[in-house]
C-alpha positions as MATLAB code, in Angstrom:
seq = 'XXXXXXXXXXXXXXXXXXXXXXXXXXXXXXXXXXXXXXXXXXXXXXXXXXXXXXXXXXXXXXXXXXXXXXXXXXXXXX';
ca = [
       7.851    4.670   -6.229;
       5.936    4.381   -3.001;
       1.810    4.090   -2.667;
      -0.683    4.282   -0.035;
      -3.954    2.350    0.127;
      -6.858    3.848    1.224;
     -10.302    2.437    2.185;
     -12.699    3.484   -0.651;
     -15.485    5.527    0.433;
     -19.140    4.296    0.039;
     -17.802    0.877   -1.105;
     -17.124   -2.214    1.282;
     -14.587   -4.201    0.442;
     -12.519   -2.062   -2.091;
      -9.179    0.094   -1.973;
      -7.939    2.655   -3.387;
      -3.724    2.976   -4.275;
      -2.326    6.004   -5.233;
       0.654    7.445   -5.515;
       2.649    8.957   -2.741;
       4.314   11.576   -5.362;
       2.929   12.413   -7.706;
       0.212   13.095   -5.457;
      -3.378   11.984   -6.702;
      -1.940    9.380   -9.303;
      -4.197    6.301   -9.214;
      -2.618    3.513   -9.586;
      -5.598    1.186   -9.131;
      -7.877   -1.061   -6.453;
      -7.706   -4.049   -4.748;
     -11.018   -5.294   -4.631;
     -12.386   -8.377   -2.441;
     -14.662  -10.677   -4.324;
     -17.616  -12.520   -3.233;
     -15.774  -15.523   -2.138;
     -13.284  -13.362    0.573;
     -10.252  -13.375   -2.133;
      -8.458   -9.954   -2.581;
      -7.372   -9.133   -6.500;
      -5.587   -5.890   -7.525;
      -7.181   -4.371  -10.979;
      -3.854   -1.836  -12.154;
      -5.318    1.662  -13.838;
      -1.685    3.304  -14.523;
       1.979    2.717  -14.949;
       4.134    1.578  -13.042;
       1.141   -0.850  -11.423;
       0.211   -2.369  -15.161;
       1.231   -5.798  -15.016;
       1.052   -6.921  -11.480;
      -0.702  -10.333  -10.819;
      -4.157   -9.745  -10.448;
      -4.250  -12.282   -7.737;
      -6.327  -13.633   -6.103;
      -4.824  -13.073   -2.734;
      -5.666  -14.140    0.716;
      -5.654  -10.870    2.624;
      -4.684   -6.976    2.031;
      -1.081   -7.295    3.357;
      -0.372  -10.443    0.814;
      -1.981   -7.831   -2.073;
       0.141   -5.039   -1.162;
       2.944   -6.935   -1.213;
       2.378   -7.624   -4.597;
       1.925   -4.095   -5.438;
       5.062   -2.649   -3.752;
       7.279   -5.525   -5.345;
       6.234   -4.313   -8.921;
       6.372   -0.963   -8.377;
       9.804   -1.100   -6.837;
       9.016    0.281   -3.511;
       6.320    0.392   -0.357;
       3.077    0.278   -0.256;
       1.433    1.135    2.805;
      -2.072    1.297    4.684;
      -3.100    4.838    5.499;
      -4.167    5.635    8.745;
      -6.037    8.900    9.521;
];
């Protein structure tokens, strides 16, 4: 499975990841905390189960989201 992040709207400092197919499956967030660390909080299979973190930046936390789902995870760019 592949996923895209997306910047959440109205909400500094969170992300959205969902799905690449199906479409509009959230998998979950990745959410920065008040002391600049990144953690990923998993809503749906296959995401459930990933280390929460903390991590020290969005490429280190999508990492960790494309090694347990078994594929990418990438930043959308409009």
């Amino acid at each position: 499975m592949d996923a895209l992040v997306f910047v959440s709207r109205g909400t500094v400092g969170r992300w959205d990841i969902y799905a690449r197919a199906p479409k509009d499956l959230l998998l979950g967030t990745i959410e920065e905390s008040d002391d600049q660390q990144l953690r990923v909080k998993a809503m749906a299979d296959p995401l459930l189960g990933v280390p929460e973190g903390p991590y020290p930046d969005l490429d280190a936390a999508m990492n960790a989201v494309a090694a347990r789902i078994g594929g990418t995870c990438e930043k959308w760019v409009p």
